[in-house]
C-alpha positions as CSV (number, residue, x, y, z in Angstrom):
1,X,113.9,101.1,93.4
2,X,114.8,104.7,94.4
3,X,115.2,105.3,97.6
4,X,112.3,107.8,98.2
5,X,109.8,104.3,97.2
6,X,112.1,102.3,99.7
7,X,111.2,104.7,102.3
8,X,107.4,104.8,101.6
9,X,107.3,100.8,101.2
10,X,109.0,100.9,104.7
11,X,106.9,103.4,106.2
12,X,103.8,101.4,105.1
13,X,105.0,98.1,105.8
14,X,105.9,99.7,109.3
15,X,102.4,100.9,109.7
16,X,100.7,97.8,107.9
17,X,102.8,94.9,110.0
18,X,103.2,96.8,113.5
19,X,99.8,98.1,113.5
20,X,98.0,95.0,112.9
21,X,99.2,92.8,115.9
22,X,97.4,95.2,118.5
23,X,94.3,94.9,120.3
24,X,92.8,98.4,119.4
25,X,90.0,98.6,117.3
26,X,90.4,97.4,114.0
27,X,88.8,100.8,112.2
28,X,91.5,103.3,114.5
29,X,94.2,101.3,113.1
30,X,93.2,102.0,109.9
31,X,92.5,105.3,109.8
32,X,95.8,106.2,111.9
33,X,97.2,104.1,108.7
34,X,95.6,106.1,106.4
35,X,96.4,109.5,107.8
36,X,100.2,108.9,108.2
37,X,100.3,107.7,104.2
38,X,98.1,110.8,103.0
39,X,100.9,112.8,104.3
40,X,103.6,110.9,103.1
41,X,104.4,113.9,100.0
42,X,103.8,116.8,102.4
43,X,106.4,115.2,104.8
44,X,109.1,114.6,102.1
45,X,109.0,117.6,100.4
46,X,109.3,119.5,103.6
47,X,112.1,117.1,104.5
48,X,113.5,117.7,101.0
49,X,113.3,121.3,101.6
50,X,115.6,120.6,105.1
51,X,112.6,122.3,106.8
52,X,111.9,119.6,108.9
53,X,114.7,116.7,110.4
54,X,114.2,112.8,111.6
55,X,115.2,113.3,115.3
56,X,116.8,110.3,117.2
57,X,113.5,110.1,119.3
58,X,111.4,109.0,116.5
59,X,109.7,112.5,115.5
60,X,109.5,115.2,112.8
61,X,111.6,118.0,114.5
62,X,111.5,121.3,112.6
63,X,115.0,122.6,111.9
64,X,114.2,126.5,110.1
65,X,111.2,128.8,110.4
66,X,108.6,127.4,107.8
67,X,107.7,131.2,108.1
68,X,111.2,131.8,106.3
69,X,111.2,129.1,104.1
70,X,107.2,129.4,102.3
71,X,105.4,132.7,101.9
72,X,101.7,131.9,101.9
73,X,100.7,131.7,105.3
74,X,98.0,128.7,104.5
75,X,100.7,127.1,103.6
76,X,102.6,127.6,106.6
77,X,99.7,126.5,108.7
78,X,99.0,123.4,106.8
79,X,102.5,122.1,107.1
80,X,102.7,122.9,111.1
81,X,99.5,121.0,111.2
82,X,100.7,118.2,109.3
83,X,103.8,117.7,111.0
84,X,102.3,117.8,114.4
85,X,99.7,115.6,113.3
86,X,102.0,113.3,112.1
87,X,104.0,113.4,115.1
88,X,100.7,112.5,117.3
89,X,99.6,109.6,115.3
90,X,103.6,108.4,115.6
91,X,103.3,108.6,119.4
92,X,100.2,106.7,119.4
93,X,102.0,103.8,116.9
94,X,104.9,103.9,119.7
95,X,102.4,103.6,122.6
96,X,100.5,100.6,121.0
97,X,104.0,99.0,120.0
98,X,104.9,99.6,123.9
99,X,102.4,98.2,125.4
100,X,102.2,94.8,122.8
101,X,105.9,93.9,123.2
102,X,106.0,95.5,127.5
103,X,108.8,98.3,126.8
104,X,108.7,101.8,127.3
105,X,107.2,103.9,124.4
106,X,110.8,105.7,124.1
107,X,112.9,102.9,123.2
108,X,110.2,102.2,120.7
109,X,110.5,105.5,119.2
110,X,114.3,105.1,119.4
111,X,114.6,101.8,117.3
112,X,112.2,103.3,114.5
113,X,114.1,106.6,114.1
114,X,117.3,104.2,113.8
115,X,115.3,102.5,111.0
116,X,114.2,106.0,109.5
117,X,117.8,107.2,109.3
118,X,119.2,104.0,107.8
119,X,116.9,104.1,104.7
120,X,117.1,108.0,104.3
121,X,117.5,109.7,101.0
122,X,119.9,112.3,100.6
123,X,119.3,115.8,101.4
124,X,117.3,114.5,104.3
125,X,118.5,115.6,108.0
126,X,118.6,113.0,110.8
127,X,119.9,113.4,114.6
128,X,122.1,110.7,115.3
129,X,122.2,109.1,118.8
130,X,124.6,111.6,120.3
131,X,122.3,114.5,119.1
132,X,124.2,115.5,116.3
133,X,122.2,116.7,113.2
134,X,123.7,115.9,109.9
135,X,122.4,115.8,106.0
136,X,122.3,112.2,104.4
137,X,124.9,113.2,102.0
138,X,124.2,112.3,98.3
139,X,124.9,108.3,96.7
140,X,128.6,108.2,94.9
């Protein structure tokens, strides 16, 4: 299995497993599920395209201008969107994770971007703990 399917199986098993031991309504946890795996290509080709980075919080951080990387500006707005939307529904998993296991919604966020770096593909920029950006070099 290549290691873009690894990261959607984890991503989805993340979502699936996490999601489903809180006490918020059933149907919220599964459209929040939804949403974050409809946007699972936008958010690897734009990591693909080292537009956007894994940070060591748990978020997408942009790392260039989408304005300098794409030239239709719909398409510029959609991926802002998406990437902020996705970063909103990722705060809300943190927040119900928090509050289910009695930690702070930060160290949450922290473990899963550990988790996000360590399955990776290559080409794909992560911030490691320290703050460093660097590209998950390519499989030898």
């Amino acid at each position: 299995m290549n290691k873009h399917k690894v990261s959607f199986v984890l991503l989805v098993l993340f979502a699936a497993g996490l999601l489903t031991t809180f006490s918020a309504g059933a149907a919220d946890l599964a459209q929040l599920r939804e949403r974050m795996r409809v946007r699972i290509p936008t958010i690897n080709e734009l990591k693909q395209d080292g537009a956007v980075g894994e940070n060591n919080q748990g978020y997408l951080e942009w790392l260039r201008d989408p304005g300098d990387l794409y030239d239709e500006e719909e398409r510029v707005n959609e991926y802002e969107e998406k990437v902020e939307a996705e970063n909103n529904d990722r705060r809300r998993v943190y927040s119900l994770i928090a509050a289910s296991q009695g930690v702070e919604k930060t160290l949450v966020g922290e473990r899963r971007a550990s988790q996000i770096a360590a399955s990776a593909v290559p080409g794909v920029w992560v911030q490691r703990e320290d703050g460093e950006w660097v590209e998950v070099p390519e499989e030898e």
